[in-house]
N, C-alpha and C positions, 0 to 999 in steps of 0.2 A: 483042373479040367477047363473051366474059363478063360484062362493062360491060353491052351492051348490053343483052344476055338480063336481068338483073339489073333494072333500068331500067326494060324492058317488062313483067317477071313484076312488081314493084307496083305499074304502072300501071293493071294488069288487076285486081289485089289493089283498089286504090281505084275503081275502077270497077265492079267487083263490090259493094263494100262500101254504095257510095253506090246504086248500081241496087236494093237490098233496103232502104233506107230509105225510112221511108212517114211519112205524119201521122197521129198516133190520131187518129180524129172521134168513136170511139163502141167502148164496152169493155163486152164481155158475160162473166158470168161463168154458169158453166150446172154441174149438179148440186149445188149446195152447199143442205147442209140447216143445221144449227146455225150456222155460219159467217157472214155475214151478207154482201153482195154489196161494200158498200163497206168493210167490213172488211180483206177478201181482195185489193180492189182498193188500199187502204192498205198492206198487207204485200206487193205486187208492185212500188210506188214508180215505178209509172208513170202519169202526168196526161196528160188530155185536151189535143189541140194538143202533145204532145210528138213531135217526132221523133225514132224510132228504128230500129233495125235490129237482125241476129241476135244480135250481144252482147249489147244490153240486153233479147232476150228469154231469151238463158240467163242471163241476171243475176238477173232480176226470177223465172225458175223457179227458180233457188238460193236467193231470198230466202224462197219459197211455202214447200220444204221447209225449211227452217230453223225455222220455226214450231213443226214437229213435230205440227201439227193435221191434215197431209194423207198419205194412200198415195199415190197418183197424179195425176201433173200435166202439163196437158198448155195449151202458149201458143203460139198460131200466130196470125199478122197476115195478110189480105186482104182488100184493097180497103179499107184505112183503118179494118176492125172489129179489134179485138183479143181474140181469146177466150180464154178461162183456163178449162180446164176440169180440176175438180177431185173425189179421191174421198175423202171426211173418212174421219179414222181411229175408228176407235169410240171411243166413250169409257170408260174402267176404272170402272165402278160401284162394285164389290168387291174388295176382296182379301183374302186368306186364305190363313195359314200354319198347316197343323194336323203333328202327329205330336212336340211339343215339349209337354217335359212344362213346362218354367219360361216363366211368363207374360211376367219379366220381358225374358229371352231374346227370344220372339218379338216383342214391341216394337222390342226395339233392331237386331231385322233388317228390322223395318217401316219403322222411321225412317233407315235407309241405303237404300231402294231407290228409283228413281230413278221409277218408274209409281207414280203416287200414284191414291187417289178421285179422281173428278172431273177425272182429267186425262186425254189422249187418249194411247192405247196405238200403240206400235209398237214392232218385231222389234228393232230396234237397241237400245233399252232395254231390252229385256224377255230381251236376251240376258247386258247387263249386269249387271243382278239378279240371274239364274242365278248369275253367276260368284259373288257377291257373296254369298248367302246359302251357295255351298260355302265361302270360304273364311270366312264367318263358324262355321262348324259346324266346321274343322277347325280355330278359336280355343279352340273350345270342346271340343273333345279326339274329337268326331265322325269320327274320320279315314275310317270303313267308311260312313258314311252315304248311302243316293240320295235322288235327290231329283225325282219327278214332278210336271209343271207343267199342272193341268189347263185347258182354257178354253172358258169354255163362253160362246157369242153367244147375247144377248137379243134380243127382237125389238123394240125400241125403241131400234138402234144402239149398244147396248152391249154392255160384257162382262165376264165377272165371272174370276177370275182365283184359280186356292186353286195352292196351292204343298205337297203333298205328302212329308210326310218322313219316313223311316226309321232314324231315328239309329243303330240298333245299340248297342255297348258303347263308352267313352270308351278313347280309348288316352292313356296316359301316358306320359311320359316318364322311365325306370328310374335309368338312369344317364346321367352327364354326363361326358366325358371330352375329354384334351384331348395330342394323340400330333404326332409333328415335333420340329424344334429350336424349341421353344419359350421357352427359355431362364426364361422367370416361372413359378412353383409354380405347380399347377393352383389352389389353394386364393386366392391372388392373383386369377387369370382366371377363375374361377367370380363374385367379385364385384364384373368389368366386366360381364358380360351381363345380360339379364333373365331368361331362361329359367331353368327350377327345376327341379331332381329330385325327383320323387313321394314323396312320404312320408302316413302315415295323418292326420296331424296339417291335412296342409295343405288341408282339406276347402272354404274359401275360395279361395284361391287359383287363380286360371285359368292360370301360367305353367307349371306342371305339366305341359300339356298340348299334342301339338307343334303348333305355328304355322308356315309357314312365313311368313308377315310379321316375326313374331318370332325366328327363326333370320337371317333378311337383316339386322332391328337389331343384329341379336348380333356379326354380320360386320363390320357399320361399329364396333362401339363397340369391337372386338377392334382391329381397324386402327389406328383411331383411338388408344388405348389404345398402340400399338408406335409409331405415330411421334410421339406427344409423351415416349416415352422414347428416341427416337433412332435407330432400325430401319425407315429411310426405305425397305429396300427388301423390308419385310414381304408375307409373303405368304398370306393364306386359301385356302392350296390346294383343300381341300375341306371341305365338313360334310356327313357323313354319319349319316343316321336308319335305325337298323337293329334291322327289328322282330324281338324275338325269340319273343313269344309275340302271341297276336291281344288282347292287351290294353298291351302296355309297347314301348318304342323304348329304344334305347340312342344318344345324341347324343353323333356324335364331331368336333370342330374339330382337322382337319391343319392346325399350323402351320409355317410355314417364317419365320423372323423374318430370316436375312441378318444382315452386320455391322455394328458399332454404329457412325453415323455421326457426323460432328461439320463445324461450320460453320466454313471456310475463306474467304470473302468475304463481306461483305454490303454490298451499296453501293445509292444511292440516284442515277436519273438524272431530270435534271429538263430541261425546255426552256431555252433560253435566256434569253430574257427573265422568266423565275420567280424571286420574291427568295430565295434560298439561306437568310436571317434565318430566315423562315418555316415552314424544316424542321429547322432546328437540333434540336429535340427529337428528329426521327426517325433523324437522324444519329446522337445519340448513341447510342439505342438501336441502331443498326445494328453502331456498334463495339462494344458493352456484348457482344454474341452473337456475336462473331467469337470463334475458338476454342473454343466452348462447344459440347455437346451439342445434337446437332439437335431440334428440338421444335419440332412445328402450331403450339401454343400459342406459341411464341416468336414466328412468323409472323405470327399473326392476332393479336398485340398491337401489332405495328406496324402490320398493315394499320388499325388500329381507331383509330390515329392519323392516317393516311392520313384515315382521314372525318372528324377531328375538324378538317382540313385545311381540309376542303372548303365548311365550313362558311362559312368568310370569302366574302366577294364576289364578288371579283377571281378565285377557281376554283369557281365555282359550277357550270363547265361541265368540269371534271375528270374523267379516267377514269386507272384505273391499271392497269396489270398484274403477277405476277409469275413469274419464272422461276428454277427452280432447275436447274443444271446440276453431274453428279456426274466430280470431278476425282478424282486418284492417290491412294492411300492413305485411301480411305472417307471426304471429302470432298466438300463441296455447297458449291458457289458463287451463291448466291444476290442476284437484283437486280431493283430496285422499280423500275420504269417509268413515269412519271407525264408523260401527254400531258392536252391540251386537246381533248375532245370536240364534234362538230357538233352548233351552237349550238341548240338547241331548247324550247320552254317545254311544260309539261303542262296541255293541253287540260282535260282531262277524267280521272277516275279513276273507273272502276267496278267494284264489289263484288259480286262473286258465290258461290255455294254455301253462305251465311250462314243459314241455315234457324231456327236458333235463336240464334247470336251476336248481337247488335246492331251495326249497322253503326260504329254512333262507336266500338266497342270497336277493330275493327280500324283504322279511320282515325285512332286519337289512336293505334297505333304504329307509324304512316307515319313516314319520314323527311320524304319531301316531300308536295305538297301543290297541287291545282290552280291554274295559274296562276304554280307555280313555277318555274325552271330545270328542264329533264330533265337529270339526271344519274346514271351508272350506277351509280356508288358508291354512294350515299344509295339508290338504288331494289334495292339489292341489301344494304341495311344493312336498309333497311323490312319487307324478306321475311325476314332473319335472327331481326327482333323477332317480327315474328308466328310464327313456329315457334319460339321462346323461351316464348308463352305456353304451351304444351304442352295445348293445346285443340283443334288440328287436326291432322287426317292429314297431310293434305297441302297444299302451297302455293304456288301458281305463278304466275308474273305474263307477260302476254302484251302485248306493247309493239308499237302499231297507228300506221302514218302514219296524219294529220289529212287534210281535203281542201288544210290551207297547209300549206304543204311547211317552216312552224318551228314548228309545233307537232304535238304527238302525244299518242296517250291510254295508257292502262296499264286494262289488264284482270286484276285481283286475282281468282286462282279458291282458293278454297279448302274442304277438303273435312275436315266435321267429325268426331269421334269421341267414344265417350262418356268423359265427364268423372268420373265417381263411382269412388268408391275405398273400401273396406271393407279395414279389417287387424287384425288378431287376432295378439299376441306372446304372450310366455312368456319366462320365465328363471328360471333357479336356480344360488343359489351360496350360499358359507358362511353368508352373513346371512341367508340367506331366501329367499324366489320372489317374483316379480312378473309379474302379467298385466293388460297391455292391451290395449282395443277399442276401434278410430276407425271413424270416417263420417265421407268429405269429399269434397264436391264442387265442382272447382277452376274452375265455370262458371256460376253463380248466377243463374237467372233468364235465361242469355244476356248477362250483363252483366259478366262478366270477373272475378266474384269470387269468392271462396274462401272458403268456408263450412267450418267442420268441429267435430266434437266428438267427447272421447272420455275414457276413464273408465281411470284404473291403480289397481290393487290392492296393496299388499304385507301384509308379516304387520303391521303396527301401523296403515295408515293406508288411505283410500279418497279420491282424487281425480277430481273430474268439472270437466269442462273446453268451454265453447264459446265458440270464436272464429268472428270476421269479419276478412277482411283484404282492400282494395282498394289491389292495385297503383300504382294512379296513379289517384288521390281527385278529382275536379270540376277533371280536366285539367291539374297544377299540376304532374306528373314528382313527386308526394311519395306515400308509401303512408301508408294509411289502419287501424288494429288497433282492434279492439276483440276483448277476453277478458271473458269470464265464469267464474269459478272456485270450485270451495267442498273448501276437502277437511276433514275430519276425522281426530284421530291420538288413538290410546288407548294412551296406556303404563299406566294406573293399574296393573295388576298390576308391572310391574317398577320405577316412577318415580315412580305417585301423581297422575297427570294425566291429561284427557284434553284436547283443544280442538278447537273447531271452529273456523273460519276462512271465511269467504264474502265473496265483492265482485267488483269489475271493475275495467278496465285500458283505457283511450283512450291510443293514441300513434300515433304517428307517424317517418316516415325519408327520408333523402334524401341525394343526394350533392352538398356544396357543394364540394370541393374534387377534384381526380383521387385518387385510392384513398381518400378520403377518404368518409366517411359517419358525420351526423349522425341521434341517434335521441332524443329525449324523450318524457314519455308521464306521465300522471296514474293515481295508484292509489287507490283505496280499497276497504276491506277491514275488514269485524266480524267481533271474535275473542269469542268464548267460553269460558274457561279452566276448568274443573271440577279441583277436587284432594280427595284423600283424606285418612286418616291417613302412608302410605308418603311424602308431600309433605315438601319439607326445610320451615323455617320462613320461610325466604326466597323460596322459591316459593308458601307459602299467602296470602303477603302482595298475591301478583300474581291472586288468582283475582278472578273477576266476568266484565264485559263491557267493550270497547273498540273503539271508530268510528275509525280511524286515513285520514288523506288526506293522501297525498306526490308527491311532484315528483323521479322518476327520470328519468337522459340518460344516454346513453352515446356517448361519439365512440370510430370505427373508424379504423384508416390499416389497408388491408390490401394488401401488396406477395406476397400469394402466388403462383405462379403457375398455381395451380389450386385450388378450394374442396374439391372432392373428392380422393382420394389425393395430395395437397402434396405436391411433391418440391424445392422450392425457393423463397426467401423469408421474409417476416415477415408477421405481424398483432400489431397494437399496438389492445389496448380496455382506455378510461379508462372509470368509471363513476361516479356519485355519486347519491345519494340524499337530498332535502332534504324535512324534515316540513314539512307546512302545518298541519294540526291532529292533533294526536297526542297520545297520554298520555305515551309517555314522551320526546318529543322528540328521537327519533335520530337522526343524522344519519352518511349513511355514506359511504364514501371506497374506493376500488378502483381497481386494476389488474392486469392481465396484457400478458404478453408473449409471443409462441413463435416461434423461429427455423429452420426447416428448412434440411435440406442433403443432399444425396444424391452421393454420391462413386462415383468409376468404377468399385470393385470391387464397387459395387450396393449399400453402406451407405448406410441412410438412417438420418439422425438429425436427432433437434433437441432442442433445451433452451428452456424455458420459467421465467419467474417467476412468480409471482402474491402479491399482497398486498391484504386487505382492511383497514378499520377501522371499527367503529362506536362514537358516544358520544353519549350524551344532552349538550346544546346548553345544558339550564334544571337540569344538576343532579338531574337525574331516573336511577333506576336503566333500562336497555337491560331490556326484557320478555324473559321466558327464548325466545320465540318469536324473536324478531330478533337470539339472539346467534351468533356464527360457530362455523362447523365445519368442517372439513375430508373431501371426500371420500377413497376409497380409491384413485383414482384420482393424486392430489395426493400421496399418503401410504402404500405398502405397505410390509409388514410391520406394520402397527395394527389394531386392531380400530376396523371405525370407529365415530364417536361416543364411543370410548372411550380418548379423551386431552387434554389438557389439564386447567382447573381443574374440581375435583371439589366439590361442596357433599353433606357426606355420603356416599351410597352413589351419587348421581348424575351425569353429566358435565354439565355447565352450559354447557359451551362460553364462548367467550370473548370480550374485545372488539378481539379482534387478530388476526389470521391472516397466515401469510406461508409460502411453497413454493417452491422450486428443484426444476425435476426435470430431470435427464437419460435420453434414452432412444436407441436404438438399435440396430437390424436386426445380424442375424449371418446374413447367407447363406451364408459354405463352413461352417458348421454343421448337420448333419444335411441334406447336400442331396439324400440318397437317398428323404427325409421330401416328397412333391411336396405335401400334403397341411398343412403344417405350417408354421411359419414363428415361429424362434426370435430373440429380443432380451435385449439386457442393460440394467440400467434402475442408477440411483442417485437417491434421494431424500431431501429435506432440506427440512425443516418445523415447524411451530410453530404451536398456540393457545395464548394466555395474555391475560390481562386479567381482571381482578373489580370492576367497582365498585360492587358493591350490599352489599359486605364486607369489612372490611380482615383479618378473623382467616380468608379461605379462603386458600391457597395458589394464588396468579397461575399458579403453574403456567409458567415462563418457562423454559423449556430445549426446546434445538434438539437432531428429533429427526430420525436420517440411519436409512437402509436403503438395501442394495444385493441384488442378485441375479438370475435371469433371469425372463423372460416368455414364455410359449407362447400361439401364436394357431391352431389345428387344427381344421378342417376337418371333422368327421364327419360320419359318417349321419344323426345326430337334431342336427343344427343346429351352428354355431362356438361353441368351445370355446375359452375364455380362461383360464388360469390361471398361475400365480406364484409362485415358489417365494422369500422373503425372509429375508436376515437382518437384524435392527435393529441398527446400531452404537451408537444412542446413544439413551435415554431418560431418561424422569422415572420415580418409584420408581410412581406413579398407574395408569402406563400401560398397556394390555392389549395386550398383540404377538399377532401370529397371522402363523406363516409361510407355510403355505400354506391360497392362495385360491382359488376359483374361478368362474364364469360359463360358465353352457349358454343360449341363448338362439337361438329362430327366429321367423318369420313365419308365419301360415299360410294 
C-alpha cells in the first residue's frame, strides 16, 4: 500500500512539474534604469525558445540577486512572456569616514570595506562594514568608541554614505599575565604571542592595544607553542581582559597544559597495490619519532613528505589522513592513511578578493594548476603557501562540481591586510647603545615583494641600509636580493681612523637538495680610509680609496626542527669569499656549526663551532677593514674588539678566528623567578694571524671563560646579562666580567 502511495505522489510530482513548463517566446524586463535590458536578461541565463519551469525561475532570481546590483526581484512566466521585474539598488556616490584624527587610519578602513564609489549599495554590506570599521578601531586601541552611519539619498539614484566616529580615549593594554599549570616562565610565553604591554616608549607600536583578532592569534600561537613541546592535551581555558581604569586592561591567559606526552606508534597504511619502495623515506621517519616527545612539528614534517609523494604520477589522485589516538601512560598512537581519491581534473581556478595582489603572485604559489589532477593534498599544501606569504588575512578555497562530473573548479577567496611595518629599537649595554629605524613593506606594488630600509646607530658608527628581496624571481622557486649599503665608522679619537664604506649586493638562494640551500651573491663596495696622527704606521700605509668586487656563497644543510625557538637538531653553514678585483686580494674561508638538544627535565642546550679565515691570494697585506674579530657573543668574559694581535695601542684583529661555545638552560634554578630564565655557558676562542708584520705579536693563545647567563623579563624591555670568569688569556687582553644588554621595540 506504501508502494503505491509513493508511486502516485511522484507521478503527481512529475505531472505537476511538467504542467508549469512553458516555451520563452518573448522576455520583458520592466523598471530598470542603469541596468540595461539585455544585461539583466544575460545575468538571468535564460534564452528565447528555452523551456522552463518553477526551478529555473528561482534559479535565474538567485542568479539576479547575486549581482548585488538589485533590492527586489520579481520573475513570473505567462502565456510564454517571462517578466523580470526589478528595483536597482542605488549607487554609493560618496563615502565618508570623519571623527579620526590619522589620515592614514581612515584609508586603510576605506580600503577594507566592502561598498566602494561607484558601486551599488545594499544592507548586507553595509552591515559588514559596520562590523569592520569596529573592529578595525578596537585595533587601534579605540575600545569606548560609536560609531553613526549617516545616509543620505540623492535624487539621481544615489547615495552618499559618511560613517561618523567618536573614538574617545585609547585603552591600553597594562599588564600581561599568564596564571594555570603552565609549566613555561611567563617570560618564555610572553615571546610566543604578539600582543604587548604598554609602556611610554612604545609610541609606534599598535600591539599595545587590545585586539580581539589579536588575543585569538595569541591563543593559537600559545597552543601551538604546547603541542610542539609535547602537551597534546593543552588547554586555553580562558583569556581574560580586565579593565581596570577607563584607559588600561590587564590581559590574563588561564593555562592548563595536562601531561607531557610522547609518541608510542607511528605507522604508515598504504593500499595494496602502492609500491611500499616509494615510502621508505616516510617509514623511516615514522620509526625515527617513535618514543620520542610528541610535537605538531614532528607531524607536519611527515605529512610534508606525504606531498612530496604525491608529486609522482602514478598518485597524482592521492589523499591522506591522519589520526592520533591517546593510549596508557600519556601515549599517542598515531597513523598516516594514504587512499586514492575520486579521479578528477581542475577545470578552472578562480581568484578572488585580490584588490591589490597581482594575480600571478598568488597562482605562482599554487600547488596545482588548471587542467591538472584535483588532488587534496596539493590543494591544501597551495593554501598553506599562500598564508606563508603573510600578505593576507584570510584564505579559503571553495571546491565547486563542473557541469562533467571529472572535472571541478576551486574558488581561491582571499582577504587582504595591510602590509607595512615601521619599527624603532634601542639597546644599551657596557659597550655602548644602539638605535634602530626600519620601513618595510612586505607587498610592493601588489607584487609579492619586500622592500625595506633602515638606519642603526651606535656610539662610533652610522649604517643605512635598502634592500629588495623577491621571493621567487621570473617564476624560477629561486629568491631574488638586492642591498644597498653605506655605513661610516670614526674611531680617530681612540684608533686614528675614520672610513666610509658604500656599495651594493645582488644575490641570490634556493633549495637544490632537501635541507639543503644554496646562496651566492656579487659584492661591491668603495671604502674610504682617513687616518690621523693616533694611526699606527701600518695602518697609515692603508689610507686613500678602494673599489673592491667579490663573489660570496654560502651552502646551508639545516636539520633543525624549528627556525624560531630550536629545540632539536643541527644547522651546518659553509661560506667562502672569492675577490674579483680587489686591492688586497682576500680571500675568505668559514664555517659554523650548532647542535641542539632539549632533554626531559626541560634543559635545553647546544654547542656550536665556528672558524673563519682570511688571506690575501697575491701576497698582499688583508685591509685593517676585512680583518677578523670575534663577537661577545662567541667570546664572554672579553672585551670586545679587545683581543688578539695588538699593533701598538690598537687591536688589529686577525687573519684567523675560531670558537667553541657551550650553552645551556638551568630550570630548577630560581624557578620561583617566572620572569627570568637562568643558563650556564663555557667558552673557548681565538684571534691570531699578522701578516702585514712579522715583529707584531700573532697573538696565538686560546682563550676559555665560563660562568652563568641571565635572560629577564622587565618593565622597560628583556634584559640580558652575564656574569664571566676567564680561565685562560694572553697578557694583551682586556677581560670584562660583567655584561650587559637592555633592549625593546617600540
Amino acid at each position: 500500500m506504501i508502494k503505491i502511495l509513493l508511486i502516485t505522489f511522484s507521478f503527481l510530482c512529475l505531472i505537476t512539474n511538467f504542467s508549469s513548463a512553458e516555451i520563452v517566446k518573448k522576455i520583458v524586463v520592466k523598471n530598470n534604469v542603469r541596468i540595461t535590458t539585455q544585461n539583466i536578461i544575460n545575468f538571468s541565463k535564460i534564452e528565447l525558445g528555452q523551456d522552463i519551469n518553477n526551478q529555473n525561475l528561482n534559479e535565474a532570481t538567485k542568479l539576479l540577486y547575486k549581482t548585488n546590483f538589485f533590492n527586489e526581484i520579481k520573475v513570473s512566466l505567462n502565456e510564454n512572456v517571462l517578466t523580470i521585474f526589478v528595483e536597482e539598488n542605488k549607487i554609493v556616490q560618496n563615502i565618508e569616514i570623519t571623527g579620526l584624527a590619522s589620515e592614514n587610519v581612515t584609508e586603510s578602513i576605506l580600503d577594507q570595506l566592502i561598498l566602494k564609489k561607484k558601486k551599488p549599495y545594499n544592507k548586507t554590506d553595509a552591515k559588514t562594514d559596520i562590523a569592520t570599521i569596529k573592529n578595525s578601531l578596537l585595533a587601534e586601541g579605540y575600545y569606548f568608541a560609536t560609531l553613526t552611519t549617516l545616509l543620505k539619498e540623492n535624487e539621481n539614484n544615489t547615495i552618499d554614505l559618511t560613517y561618523e566616529i567618536s573614538t574617545g580615549k585609547k585603552v591600553n593594554i597594562k599588564s600581561i599575565k599568564f596564571t594555570g599549570n603552565k609549566i613555561f616562565k611567563s617570560n618564555k610565553l610572553i615571546n610566543v604571542i604578539t600582543s604587548e604591554e604598554s609602556k611610554f616608549w612604545k609610541f609606534i607600536s599598535n600591539k599595545k592595544y587590545l585586539d580581539q583578532r589579536r588575543i585569538d592569534l595569541d591563543q593559537r600561537l600559545l597552543k601551538n607553542f604546547y603541542l610542539n613541546n609535547g602537551y597534546y592535551d593543552v588547554s586555553i581555558n580562558s583569556v581574560d581582559a580586565r579593565l581596570t581604569n577607563k584607559k588600561n586592561f590587564n590581559l590574563i591567559f588561564n593555562i592548563e597544559s595536562g601531561p607531557l606526552y610522547k609518541i608510542n606508534d607511528a605507522k604508515l597504511l598504504l593500499p595494496d597495490d602502492f609500491d611500499v619502495k616509494n615510502f621508505e623515506k616516510i617509514n623511516e621517519e615514522l620509526n625515527e619519532i617513535k618514543n620520542t616527545k610528541y610535537s605538531q612539528n614532528k607531524i607536519n614534517k611527515i605529512a610534508k613528505l606525504l606531498d612530496d609523494v604525491t608529486l609522482f604520477k602514478e598518485y597524482e589522485f592521492l589523499t591522506a589522513s591522519i589520526s592520533e589516538n591517546v593510549v596508557d601512560n600519556n601515549y599517542i598512537n598515531i597513523v598516516f592513511e594514504v587512499s586514492e581519491s575520486e579521479k578528477k581534473y581542475i577545470e578552472k581556478i578562480n581568484i578572488f578578493g585580490n584588490n591589490v595582489t597581482e594575480e600571478r603572485v598568488i597562482r605562482n604559489s599554487l600547488e596545482v594548476d588548471e587542467g591538472d589532477p584535483y588532488n587534496k593534498i596539493l590543494s591544501a599544501k597551495s593554501i598553506n603557501n599562500l598564508k606563508s606569504l603573510g600578505i593576507f588575512k584570510t584564505v579559503n578555497v571553495d571546491q565547486k562540481d563542473s557541469s562533467d562530473k571529472n572535472k571541478t573548479t576551486l574558488d581561491i577567496i582571499v582577504e587582504e591586510k595591510p602590509t607595512g611595518e615601521i619599527s624603532l629599537g634601542a639597546g644599551y649595554g657596557t659597550s655602548g647603545g644602539t638605535i634602530g629605524f626600519g620601513v618595510t613593506e612586505n607587498n610592493y606594488l601588489g607584487k609579492g615583494l619586500k622592500v625595506g630600509t633602515n638606519i642603526k646607530i651606535t656610539d662610533s658608527s652610522v649604517t643605512a641600509k635598502l634592500s629588495l628581496y623577491n621571493p621567487n624571481y621570473n617564476y624560477t622557486d629561486r629568491s631574488l636580493s638586492t642591498n644597498i649599503q653605506s655605513t661610516a665608522t670614526d674611531k680617530l679619537t681612540s684608533n686614528g681612523y675614520k672610513t666610509e664604506k658604500t656599495g651594493a649586493e645582488l644575490g641570490t638562494s634556493f633549495e637544490f637538495l632537501e635541507y639543503s640551500t644554496y646562496a651566492p651573491k656579487l659584492l661591491s663596495y668603495y671604502e674610504d680610509l682617513e687616518v690621523n696622527s693616533k694611526a699606527t704606521d701600518n695602518l697609515k700605509k692603508q689610507k686613500g680609496s678602494t673599489f673592491d668586487n667579490k663573489f660570496f656563497h654560502a651552502f646551508v644543510y639545516d636539520k633543525r626542527n624549528q627556525k624560531y625557538q630550536t629545540s632539536s637538531g643541527y644547522i651546518l653553514n659553509l661560506v667562502q669569499e672569492i675577490p674579483l678585483a680587489t686591492q688586497d686580494n682576500a680571500f675568505l674561508n668559514g664555517f659554523d656549526v650548532t647542535r641542539y638538544q632539549k632533554f626531559e627535565n626541560g634543559m635545553l642546550t647546544n654547542i656550536s663551532a665556528f672558524g673563519r679565515m682570511i688571506n690575501s691570494i697575491s701576497d698582499e697585506d688583508v685591509r685593517l677593514t676585512n680583518r677578523l674579530g670575534l663577537s661577545s657573543k662567541k667570546l664572554k668574559g672579553f672585551e670586545p674588539g679587545s683581543i688578539g694581535p695588538k699593533d701598538g695601542t690598537s687591536y688589529v684583529g686577525g687573519n684567523y678566528t675560531a670558537a667553541i661555545n657551550f650553552n645551556t638552560t638551568l630550570p630548577y634554578f630560581f624557578e620561583s623567578l617566572d620572569t627570568a630564565d637562568i643558563g650556564y655557558f663555557i667558552d673557548a676562542a681565538n684571534v691570531w694571524g699578522v701578516d702585514y708584520s712579522s715583529s707584531i705579536d700573532d697573538s696565538n693563545t686560546i682563550r676559555t671563560s665560563t660562568g652563568i647567563a641571565v635572560n629577564w623579563y622587565t618593565p622597560i624591555g628583556p634584559l640580558t646579562f652575564s656574569l664571566a670568569q676567564p680561565l685562560t688569556k694572553a697578557s694583551t687582553d682586556i677581560t670584562e666580567t660583567f655584561r650587559f644588554n637592555i633592549g625593546t621595540t617600540f
